[in-house]
N, C-alpha and C positions, 0 to 999 in steps of 0.2 A: 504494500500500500504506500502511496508517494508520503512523503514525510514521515516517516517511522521507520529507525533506525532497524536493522538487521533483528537484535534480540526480540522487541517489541513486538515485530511482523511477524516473530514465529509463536510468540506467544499469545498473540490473538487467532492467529490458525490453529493451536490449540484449543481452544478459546471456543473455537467455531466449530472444531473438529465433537471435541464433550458435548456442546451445546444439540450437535445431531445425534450424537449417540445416546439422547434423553437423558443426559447430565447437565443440565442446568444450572445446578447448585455449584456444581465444580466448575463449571464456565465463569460464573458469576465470580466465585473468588479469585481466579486469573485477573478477569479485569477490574476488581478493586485495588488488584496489588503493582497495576500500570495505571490506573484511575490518572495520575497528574500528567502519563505520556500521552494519554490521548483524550485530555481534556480540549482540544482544540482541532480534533478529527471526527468530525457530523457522522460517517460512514461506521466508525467505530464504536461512537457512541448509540449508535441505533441498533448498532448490533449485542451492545452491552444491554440497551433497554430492553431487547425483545429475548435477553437471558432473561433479565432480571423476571419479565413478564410469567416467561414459564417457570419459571420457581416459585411463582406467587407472590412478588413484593412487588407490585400495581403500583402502588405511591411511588416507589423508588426509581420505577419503570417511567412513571411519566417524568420526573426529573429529569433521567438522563435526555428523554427526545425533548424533553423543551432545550437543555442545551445543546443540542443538535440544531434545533433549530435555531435559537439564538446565532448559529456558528452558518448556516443556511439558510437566512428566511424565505427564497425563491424556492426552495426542492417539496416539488409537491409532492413527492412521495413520504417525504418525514410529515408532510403535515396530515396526510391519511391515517401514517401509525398512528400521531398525537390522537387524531380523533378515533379513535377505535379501542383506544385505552380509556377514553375518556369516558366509554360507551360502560366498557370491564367496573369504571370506576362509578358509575351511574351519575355521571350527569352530561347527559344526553341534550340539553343546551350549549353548552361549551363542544360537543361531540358534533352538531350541524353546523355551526358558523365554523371549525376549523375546518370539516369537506367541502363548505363552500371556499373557505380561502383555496383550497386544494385544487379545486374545480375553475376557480379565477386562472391558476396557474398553467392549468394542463385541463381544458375540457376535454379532451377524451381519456384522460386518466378513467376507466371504468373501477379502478379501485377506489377511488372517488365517487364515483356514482353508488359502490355500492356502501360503504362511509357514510354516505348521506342519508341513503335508504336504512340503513341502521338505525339513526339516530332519531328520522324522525317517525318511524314504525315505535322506538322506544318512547317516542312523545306524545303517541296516540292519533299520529299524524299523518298515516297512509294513504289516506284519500289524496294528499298532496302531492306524494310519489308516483301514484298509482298511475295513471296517465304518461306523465314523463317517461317511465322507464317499457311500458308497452310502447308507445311511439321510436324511443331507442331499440327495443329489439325490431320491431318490424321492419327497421332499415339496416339490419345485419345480418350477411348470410355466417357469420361465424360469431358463436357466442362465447365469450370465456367466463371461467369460471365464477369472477365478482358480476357478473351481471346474472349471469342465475341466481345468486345471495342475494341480487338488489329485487328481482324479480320475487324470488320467494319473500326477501321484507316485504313487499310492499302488496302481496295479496289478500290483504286484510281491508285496503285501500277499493277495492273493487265493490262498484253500486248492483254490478252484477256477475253473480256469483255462477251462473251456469255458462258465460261469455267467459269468464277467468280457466274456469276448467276446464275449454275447449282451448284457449290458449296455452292454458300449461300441457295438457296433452301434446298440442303443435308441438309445443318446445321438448319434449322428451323423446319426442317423434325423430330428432335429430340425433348427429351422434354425440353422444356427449359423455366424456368421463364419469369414472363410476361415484367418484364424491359430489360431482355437480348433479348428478340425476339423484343421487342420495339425499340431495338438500332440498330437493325440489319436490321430491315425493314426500317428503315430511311436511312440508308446507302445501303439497296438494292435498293431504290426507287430513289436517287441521280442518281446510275449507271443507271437505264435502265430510268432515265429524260435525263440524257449527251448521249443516244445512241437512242434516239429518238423513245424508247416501252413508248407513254405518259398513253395507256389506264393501261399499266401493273404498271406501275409504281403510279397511282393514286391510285389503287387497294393496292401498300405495304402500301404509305403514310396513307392513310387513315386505315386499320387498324393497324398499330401503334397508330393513334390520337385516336382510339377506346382504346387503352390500356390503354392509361395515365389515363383516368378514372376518368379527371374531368371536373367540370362544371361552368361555369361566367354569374354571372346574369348583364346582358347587362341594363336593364332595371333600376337598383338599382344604376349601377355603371352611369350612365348617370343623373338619380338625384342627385348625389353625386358631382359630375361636376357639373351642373347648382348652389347647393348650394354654392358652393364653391367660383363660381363666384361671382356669388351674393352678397357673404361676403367680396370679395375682391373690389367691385365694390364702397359699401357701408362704406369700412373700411378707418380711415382718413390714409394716405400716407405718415406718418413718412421714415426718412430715419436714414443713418449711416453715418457718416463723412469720412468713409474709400473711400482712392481715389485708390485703387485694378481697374486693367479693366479686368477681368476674359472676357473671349468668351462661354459661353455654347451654346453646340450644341445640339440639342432637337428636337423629335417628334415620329413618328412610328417606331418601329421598322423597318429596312429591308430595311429605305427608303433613306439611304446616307448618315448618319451621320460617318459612319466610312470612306466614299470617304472625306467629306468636311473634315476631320479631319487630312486625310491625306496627302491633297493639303496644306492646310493651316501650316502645319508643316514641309515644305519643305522650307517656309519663316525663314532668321533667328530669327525673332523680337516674335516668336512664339514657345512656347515649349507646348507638349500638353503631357496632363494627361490620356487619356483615358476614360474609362467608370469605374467610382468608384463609392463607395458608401457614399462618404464622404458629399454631399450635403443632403442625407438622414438623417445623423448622426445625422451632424447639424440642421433640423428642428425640429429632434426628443429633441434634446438638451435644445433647444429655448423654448419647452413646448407643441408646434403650436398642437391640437389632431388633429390625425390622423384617416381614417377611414380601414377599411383590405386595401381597395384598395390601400392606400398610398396616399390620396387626404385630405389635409387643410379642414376642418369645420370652424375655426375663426384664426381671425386675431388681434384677441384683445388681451394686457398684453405686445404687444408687447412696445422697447422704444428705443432710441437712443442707449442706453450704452448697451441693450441685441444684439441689431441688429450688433454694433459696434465689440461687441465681438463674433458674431456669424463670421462676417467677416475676423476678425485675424485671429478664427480658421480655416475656411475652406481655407484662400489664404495659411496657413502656410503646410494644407497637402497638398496643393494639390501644392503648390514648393518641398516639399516631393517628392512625387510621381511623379510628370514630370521633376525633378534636374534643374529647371528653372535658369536662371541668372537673374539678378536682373532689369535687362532693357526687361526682355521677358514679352510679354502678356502669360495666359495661356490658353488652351483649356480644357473644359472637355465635353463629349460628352456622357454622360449616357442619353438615349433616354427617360427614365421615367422622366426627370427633368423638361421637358415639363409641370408637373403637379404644380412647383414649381415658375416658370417665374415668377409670383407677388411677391410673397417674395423676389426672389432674388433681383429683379430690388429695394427693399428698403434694400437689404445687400449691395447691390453693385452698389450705386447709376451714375458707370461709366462702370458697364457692359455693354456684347454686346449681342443679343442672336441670333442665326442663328436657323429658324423653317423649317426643312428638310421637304417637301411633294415629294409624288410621286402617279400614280394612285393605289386606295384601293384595284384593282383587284389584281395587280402586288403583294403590300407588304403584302397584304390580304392571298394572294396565298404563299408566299414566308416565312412567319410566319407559315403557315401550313405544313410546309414540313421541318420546323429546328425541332429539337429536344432541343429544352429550357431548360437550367438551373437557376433554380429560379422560382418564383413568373406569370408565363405568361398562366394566365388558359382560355383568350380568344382563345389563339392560337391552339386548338386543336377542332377548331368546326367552319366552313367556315361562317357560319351565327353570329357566335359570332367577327370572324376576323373582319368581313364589320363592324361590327356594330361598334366595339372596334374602327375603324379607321378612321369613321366618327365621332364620339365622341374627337379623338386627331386633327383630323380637325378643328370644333365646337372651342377648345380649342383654338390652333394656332390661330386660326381667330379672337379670344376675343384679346389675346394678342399684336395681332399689330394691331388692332384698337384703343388699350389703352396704348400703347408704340409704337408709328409709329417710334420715330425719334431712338428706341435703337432694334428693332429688325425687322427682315428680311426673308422673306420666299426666301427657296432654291430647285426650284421644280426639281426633279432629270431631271425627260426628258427632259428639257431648256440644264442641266450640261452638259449631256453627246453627245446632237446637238449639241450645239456651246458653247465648253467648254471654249475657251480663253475667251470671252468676258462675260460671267457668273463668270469665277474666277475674273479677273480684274475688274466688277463691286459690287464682294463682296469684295475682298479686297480696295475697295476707303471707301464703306461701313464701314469698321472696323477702316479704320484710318491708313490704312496701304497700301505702296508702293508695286509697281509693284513688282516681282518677279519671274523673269522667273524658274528659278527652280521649282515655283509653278506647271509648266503644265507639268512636267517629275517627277511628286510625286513618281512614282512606280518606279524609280532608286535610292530609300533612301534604307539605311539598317535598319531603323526602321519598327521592328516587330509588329505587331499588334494581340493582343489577344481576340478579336471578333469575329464573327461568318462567317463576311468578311474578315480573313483574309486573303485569296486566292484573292479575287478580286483586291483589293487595291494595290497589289503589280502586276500590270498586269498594260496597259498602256489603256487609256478610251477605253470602249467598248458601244456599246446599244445592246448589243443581249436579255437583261436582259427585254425589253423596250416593255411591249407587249406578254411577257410570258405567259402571263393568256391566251392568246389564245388557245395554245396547248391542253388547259381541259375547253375550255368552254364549253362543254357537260356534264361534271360532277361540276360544279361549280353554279347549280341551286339555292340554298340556299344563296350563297353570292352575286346573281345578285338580287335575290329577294328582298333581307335586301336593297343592295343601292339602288334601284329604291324605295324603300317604303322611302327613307332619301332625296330624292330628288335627289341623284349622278347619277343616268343614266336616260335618256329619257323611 
């Protein structure tokens, strides 16, 4: 790279080399330990940001591309990343006005195009794409992959819904890579779920989950659990002198952790984080081995003074990340941390944990029909869902039998019947005062960057409540799985 002396350049091919081989973490420390050589190289530093990204530091992610930018304010390509982080980081305002700048820059940038389409799909704003970006395909015989992503945002923008279908058909009709037809089937299968074609719509979802082209062994990952416990069961219960009262909110995917997260930050006493990676960080930190699946093996080596400092560091990002005040509890709501509840209850011997359930059919079903980013290879195979979700059951059920007095199950279908007196029995639960703002969450202007974030910003609904019905004819394999785990009669 022009300007970077010999050592430098081989150590950001390093760099870049880890970073493809799903070493992030280890990319990431490379370039903090060059940090001052290539504070003045745009090129390097986007490539530092979009480590940092897949490690899960977002904040720190967007730093480095604003000084990229700083160092470039013409390259509309860094101004696409900025926005698209921006998107990661939910705020989805700041995330349209940088793909327009992008789009000033380089109108046929279509990563731009689809930047835009992101952001204002995230705004509630697709009726404004919707148009623009079928006019752009219609005058392309070659579609690339960001225009299929702008296409799929902005199908929610469509006045009509049987004209969109017949387009998106066009378009798959073509040839097109197996991740772009991937993305598209997931957004054609949404449309004709919300228009009530459940057979048609089973038919996109499903093969899309044929696409993704991977596989979870249920069977390994369920010993992996049991040992786990095991060792937690058997491990002496050192704690950390840290009086932090963090809240994590933890369990299946799909199944309310972004609702509970919502209410509860409607409270002032309450500032929430979101879903981070920053409690992964830190186990990784700590030493704990880890197995693919992301599940503790031992609990030994652990001591006060590690535990102690594991807890500075995670309360310190995650006041970071949520700009907490100093009197706020914090929230954080990464649904995999589920896996971590022992640990943390001796990092944070004043934490709280809220264990989200709901029925397996519902979040079973609902996992099968998102299109996942990251790590989630049970979600694309209906017998691996059930199984996956009786397994985080199993879990839950360990942990508040071995932490009654710190943690609390939150079963969605109780939240969404009778929601006043489910929140005001969790909030007595936390320590915390009534709140009526709590029960008007979806009139906050905080953004949410999850998979929920259309829901949450809506006022309680249960139409969600039972969903699985609509495809229990095709849903033979994930009734099989719960009934063999004991979940259905």
């Amino acid at each position: 790279m022009p300007g970077l002396d010999r050592a430098i350049e081989q150590r950001v091919a390093r760099a870049v080399e880890l970073h493809r081989a799903g070493k992030a973490d280890s990319a990431v420390e490379i370039y903090k330990q060059i940090a001052n050589a290539i504070r003045r190289k745009p090129q390097v530093l986007r490539l530092y940001s979009m480590a940092l990204c897949d490690s899960g530091d977002v904040p720190a992610s967007i730093v480095q591309i604003q000084r990229a930018i700083k160092q470039a304010p013409m390259d509309a390509q860094l101004r696409v990343d900025h926005s698209k982080l921006l998107i990661s980081a939910a705020n989805p305002e700041e995330s349209l006005l940088e793909a327009e700048r992008a789009l000033a820059l380089n109108p046929d940038l279509t990563q731009a195009v689809s930047a835009k389409a992101a952001a204002l799909r995230q705004l509630g704003r697709a009726k404004e794409v919707y148009p623009w970006i079928t006019s752009l395909i219609s005058k392309r015989e070659k579609l690339d992959n960001w225009l299929i992503g702008a296409l799929a945002d902005s199908i929610k923008g469509s006045d009509d819904p049987d004209a969109t279908i017949r387009l998106v058909g066009e378009v798959l009709a073509r040839d097109l890579e197996p991740d772009e037809r991937r993305a598209l089937l997931f957004r054609l299968g949404e449309l004709l779920d919300s228009n009530g074609r459940y057979d048609e719509a089973f038919a996109a979802f499903q093969e899309a989950n044929e696409l993704k082209g991977v596989t979870f062994d249920a069977e390994k990952f369920r010993m992996k659990l049991k040992k786990m416990l095991y060792a937690w069961d058997e491990c002496e219960k050192i704690q950390s002198s840290s009086q932090y009262e963090p809240i994590f909110i933890v369990g299946m995917p799909r199944s309310g952790t972004s609702l509970v997260e919502q209410v509860l930050s409607a409270h002032p006493l309450v500032a929430p984080a979101g879903e981070t990676n920053i409690v992964a960080r830190a186990v990784h930190e700590l030493g704990a081995t880890r197995t693919p699946f992301g599940i503790i093996e031992t609990f030994s080596g652990l001591t006060p003074e590690r535990l102690n400092a594991a807890a500075n560091s995670i309360w310190k990002s995650l006041r970071m990340v949520s700009k907490a005040e100093p009197n706020q509890r914090i929230t954080e709501k990464m649904p995999s941390n589920v896996m971590y509840v022992g640990l943390l209850s001796m990092i944070f011997p004043k934490a709280k944990f809220i264990l989200c359930d709901r029925d397996i059919r519902d979040t079973g079903l609902s996992c099968y029909f998102h299109d996942f980013i990251g790590m989630h290879k049970y979600a694309y195979d209906l017998r691996a869902c059930a199984a996956f979700g009786c397994d985080i059951r199993m879990l839950s059920n360990h942990w508040l039998s071995s932490l009654p007095e710190r943690a609390r199950r939150i079963r969605y279908e109780r939240m969404v019947s009778d929601f006043e007196p489910e929140v005001r029995s969790m909030l007595e639960f936390l320590g915390l005062s009534f709140h009526a703002p709590c029960l008007a969450f979806y009139k906050q202007k905080r953004k949410v960057a999850t998979a929920s974030f259309d829901q949450v910003n809506k006022p309680i609904y249960n139409s969600s409540v039972g969903r699985w019905k609509n495809y229990e004819s095709h849903l033979g394999p994930m009734l099989d799985e719960l009934r063999s785990r004991g979940e259905l009669d």
